[in-house]
C-alpha positions in Angstrom: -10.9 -15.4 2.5 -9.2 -12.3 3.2 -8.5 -9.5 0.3 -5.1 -9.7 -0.8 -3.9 -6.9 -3.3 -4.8 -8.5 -6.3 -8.2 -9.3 -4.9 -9.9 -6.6 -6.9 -8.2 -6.8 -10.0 -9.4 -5.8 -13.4 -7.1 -7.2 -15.7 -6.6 -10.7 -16.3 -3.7 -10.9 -17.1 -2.2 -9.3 -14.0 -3.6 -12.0 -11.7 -0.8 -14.8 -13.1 1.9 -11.7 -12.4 5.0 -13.0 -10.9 7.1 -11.2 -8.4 10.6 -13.8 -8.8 12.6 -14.6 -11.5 14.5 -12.8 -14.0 12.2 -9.9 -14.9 12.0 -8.9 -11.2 13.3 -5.7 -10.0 15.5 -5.6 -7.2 13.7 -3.8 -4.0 15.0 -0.3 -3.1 16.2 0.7 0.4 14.7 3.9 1.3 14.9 6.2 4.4 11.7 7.3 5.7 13.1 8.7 8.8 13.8 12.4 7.7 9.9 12.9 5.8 7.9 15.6 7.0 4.3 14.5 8.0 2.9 15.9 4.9 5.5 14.2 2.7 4.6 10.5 4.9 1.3 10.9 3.9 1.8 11.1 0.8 4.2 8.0 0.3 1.2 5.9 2.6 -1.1 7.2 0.0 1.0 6.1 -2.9 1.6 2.7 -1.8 -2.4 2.9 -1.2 -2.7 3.7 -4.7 0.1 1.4 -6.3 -1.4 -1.6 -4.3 -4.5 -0.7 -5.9 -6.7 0.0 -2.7 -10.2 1.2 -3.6 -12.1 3.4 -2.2 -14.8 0.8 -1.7 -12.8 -0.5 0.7 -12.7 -1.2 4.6 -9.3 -0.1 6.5 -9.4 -3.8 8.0 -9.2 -5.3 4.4 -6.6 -2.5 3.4 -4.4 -2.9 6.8 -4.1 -6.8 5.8 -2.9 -6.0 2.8 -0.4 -3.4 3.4 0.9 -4.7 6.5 3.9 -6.5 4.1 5.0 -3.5 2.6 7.7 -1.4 4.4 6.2 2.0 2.8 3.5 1.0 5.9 6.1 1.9 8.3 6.3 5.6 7.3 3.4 6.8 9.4 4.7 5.6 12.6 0.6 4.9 14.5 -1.9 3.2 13.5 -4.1 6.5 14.1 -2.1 8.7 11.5 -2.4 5.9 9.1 -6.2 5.6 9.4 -6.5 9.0 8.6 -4.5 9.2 5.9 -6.4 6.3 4.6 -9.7 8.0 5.4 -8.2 11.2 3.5 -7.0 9.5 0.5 -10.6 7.9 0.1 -12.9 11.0 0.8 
């Protein structure tokens, strides 16, 4: 069994969490294309930290998770990501 992002969860109640249906929130196309590296890293780290990644974590287990997400995309090599992965847990 692989992680999935509500692997790790704390709260019950967030487990039975639906993403469909009427209280869903349309996604948001955004540009990433024009984001200095500094401003990249920070979005990768945000999705990091609204997907709830630990810090307890491996970067395999946290690359299978975030591979859906198009906030992945704004670090454009696999190497920048794992370094802003390894900077957002140290």
């Amino acid at each position: 069994m692989y992680p999935t992002k509500d692997y790790f969860c704390t709260n019950a109640g967030d487990l039975g969490r639906s993403e469909v249906g009427p209280k869903s929130v349309k996604k948001q196309i955004i540009n990433f294309d024009n984001l200095s590296r500094q401003e990249a890293v920070e979005v990768f780290q945000g999705m990091l930290s609204d997907l709830g990644i630990a810090v307890t974590w491996k970067w395999e287990d946290v690359n299978r998770v975030v591979q859906n997400d198009e906030r992945v995309k704004v670090l454009r090599t696999m190497a920048d990501r794992k370094q802003a992965f390894q900077d957002y847990i140290f």
